[in-house]
C-alpha positions in Angstrom: 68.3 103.0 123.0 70.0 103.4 119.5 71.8 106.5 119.2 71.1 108.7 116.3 73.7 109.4 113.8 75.2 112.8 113.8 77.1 114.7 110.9 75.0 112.7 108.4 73.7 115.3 105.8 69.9 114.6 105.0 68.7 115.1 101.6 65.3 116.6 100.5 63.2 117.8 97.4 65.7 119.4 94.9 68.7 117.5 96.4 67.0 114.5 96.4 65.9 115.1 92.5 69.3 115.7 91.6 70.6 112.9 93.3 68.2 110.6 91.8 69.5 112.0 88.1 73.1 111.3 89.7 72.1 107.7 90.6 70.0 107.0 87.6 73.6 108.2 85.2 75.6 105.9 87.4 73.1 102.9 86.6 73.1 103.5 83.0 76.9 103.9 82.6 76.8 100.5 84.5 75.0 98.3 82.5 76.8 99.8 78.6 79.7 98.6 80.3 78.7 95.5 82.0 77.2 94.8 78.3 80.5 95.5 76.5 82.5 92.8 78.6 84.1 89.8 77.0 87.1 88.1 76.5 89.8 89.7 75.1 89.0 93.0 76.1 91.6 95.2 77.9 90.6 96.4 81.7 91.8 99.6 80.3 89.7 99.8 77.3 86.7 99.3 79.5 87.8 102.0 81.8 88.4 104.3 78.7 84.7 103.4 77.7 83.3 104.3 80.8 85.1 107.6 80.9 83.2 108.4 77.6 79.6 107.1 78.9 79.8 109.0 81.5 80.6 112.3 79.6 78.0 111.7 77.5 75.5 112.1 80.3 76.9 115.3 81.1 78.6 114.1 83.7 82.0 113.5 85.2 83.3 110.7 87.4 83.2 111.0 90.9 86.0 108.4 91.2 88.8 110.1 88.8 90.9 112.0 90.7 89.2 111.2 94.2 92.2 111.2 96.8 94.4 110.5 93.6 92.8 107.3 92.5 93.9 107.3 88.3 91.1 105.6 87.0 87.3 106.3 85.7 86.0 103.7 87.7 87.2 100.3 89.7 87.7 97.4 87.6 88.6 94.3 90.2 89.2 90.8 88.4 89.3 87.8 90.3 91.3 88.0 93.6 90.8 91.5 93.3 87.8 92.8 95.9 87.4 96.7 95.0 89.5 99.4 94.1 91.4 97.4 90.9 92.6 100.0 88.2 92.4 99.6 84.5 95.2 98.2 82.7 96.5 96.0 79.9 95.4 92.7 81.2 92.4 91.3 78.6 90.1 89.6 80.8 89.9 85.7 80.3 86.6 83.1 79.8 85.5 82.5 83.5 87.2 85.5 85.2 85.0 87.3 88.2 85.0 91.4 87.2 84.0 93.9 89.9 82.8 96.7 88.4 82.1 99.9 90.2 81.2 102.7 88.9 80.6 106.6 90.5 79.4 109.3 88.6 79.3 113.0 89.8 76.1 115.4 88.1 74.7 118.3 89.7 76.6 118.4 92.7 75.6 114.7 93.8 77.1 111.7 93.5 75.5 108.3 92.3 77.6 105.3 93.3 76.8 101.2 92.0 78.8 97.8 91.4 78.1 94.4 90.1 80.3 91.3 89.1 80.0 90.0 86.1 81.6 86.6 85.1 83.6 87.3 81.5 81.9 85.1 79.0 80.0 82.8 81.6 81.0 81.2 84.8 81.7 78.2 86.9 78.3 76.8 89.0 80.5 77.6 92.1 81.4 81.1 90.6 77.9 81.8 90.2 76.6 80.8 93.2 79.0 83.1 95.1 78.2 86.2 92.7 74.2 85.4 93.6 74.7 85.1 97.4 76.8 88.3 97.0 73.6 89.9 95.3 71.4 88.3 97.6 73.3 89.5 100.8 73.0 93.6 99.4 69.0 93.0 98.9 68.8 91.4 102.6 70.7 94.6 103.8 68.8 97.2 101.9 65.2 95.5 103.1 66.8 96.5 106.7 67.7 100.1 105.5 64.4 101.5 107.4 63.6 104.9 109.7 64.7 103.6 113.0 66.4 100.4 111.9 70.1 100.7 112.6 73.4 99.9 110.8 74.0 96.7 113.2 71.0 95.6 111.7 72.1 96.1 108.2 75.1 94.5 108.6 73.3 91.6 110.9 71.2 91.2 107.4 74.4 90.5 104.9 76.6 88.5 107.1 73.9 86.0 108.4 73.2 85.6 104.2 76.5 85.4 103.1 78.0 83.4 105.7 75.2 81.0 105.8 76.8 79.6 102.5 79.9 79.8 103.9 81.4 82.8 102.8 83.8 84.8 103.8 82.4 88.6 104.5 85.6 91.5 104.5 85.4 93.6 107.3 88.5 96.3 106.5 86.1 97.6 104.0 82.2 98.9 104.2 79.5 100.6 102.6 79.1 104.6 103.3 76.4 107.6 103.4 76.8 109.3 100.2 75.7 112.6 98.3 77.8 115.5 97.7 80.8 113.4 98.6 81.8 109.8 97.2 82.0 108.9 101.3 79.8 110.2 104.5 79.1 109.0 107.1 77.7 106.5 108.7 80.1 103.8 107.5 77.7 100.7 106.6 79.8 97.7 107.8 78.9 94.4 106.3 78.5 92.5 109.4 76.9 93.2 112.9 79.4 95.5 114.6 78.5 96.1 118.5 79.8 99.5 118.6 77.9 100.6 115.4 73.9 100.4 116.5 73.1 103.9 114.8 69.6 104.9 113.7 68.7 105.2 110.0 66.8 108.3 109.3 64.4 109.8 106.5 66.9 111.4 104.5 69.8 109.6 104.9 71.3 108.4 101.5 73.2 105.1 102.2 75.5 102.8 99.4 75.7 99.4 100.9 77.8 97.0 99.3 78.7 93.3 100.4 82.3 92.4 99.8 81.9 88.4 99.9 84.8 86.0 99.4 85.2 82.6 98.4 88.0 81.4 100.8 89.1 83.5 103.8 87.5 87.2 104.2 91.5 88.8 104.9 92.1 91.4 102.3 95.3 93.3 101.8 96.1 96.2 99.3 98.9 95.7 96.5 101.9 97.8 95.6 100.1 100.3 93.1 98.5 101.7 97.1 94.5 100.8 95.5 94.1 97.7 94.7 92.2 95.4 97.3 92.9 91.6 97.2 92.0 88.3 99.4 95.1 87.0 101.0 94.6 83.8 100.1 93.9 84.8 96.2 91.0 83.6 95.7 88.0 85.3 94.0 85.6 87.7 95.3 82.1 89.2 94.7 80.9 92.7 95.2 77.6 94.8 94.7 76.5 97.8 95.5 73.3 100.2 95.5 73.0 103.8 96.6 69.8 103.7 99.1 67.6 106.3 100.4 66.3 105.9 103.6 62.3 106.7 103.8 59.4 107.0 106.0 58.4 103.4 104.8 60.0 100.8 101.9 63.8 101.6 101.2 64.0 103.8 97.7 67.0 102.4 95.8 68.1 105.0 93.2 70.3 103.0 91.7 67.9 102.0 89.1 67.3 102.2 85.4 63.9 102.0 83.9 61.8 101.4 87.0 63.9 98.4 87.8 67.1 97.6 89.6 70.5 96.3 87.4 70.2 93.1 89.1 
């Protein structure tokens, strides 16, 4: 029998409204930038705008600062998985951007990514960023009461590496609420050791990391920045997910509707 997961905090009424708000900021901050991206435009000026969206919500981001990371949020171009921080490169026609944003309001956290492909994208691009998204749905329709994190993980790697993929293991999703990370971790791919039971409660981001060429990842010189080995591109998105008595609630969305 599936073991239950201890030290996971479980959220209910007023924590779960302000969470919600927490979530619903982080979607909204998401898509201004997403919107804003073209060619030309510095990763730095994007993470300057986000910095400001997010303030105007009354909020602050959950990511400046967070176990010294510099930036508002992760801006990962290209090779770049997760973790990339703003600087003075202008994005090019065709590049893959991973953005990630967390945002911290009444004591919660909301967390969400997407790629976007600056100014339009190749077919092959594409179809990577859509498996990508299509992996994180597959995982979230397993994020039940008494389904299990295997099965989560079972659900994006069987999607992504169907199209053969490449799925990064040093990295997973996370329980989050007052904290960015929480446990359980939420591993992208069916790890023996990891059969825990989701619970009502239980606030869950899942986010497939999904690479064109081989999945090995290392981190570069600035100690944050998360890139394939083999340099080629990389996908990522992410929801924040509440586990329920029945469907999964993803509060990571804007206008009774997810980003994408």
């Amino acid at each position: 029998m599936a073991r239950a997961i201890k030290q996971t905090p479980l959220k209910g009424g007023d924590e779960l409204d302000r969470m919600r708000s927490a979530c619903r900021i982080a979607t909204r901050v998401l898509r201004s930038a997403a919107a804003m991206v073209q060619p030309g435009l510095t990763t730095q000026e994007l993470d300057q705008e986000v910095g400001r969206l997010i303030r105007a919500e009354g909020a602050t981001s959950a990511f400046l600062g967070y176990r010294g990371f510099p930036a508002n949020c992760c801006l990962s171009v290209n090779e770049a998985v997760i973790h990339g921080i703003g600087n003075r490169r202008r994005l090019q026609f065709g590049d893959l951007l991973k953005l990630d944003v967390g945002v911290r309001h009444l004591g919660f956290v909301g967390d969400i990514a997407m790629t976007v492909a600056v100014g339009g994208g190749s077919t092959s691009f594409q179809k990577l960023m859509d498996t990508t998204a299509e992996a994180l749905y597959k995982g979230i329709s397993e994020a039940r009461a008494d389904s299990s994190v295997f099965a989560i993980g079972k659900a994006v790697h069987r999607c992504a590496s169907a199209s053969g993929y490449g799925v990064v293991r040093e990295f997973c999703g996370h329980g989050v609420g007052r904290n960015v990370h929480e446990e359980p971790q939420i591993p992208n791919y069916p790890d023996p050791a990891n059969r825990a039971r989701l619970r009502p409660g239980m606030t869950i981001a899942i986010e497939p990391m999904v690479t064109l060429g081989d999945p090995a990842v290392e981190i570069l010189a600035d100690g944050w920045t998360v890139v394939t080995r083999d340099r080629q591109v990389a996908a990522h998105f992410e929801h924040t997910v509440l586990i329920t008595e029945s469907e999964p609630e993803i509060l990571t969305r804007d206008e009774g509707k997810p980003l994408y």
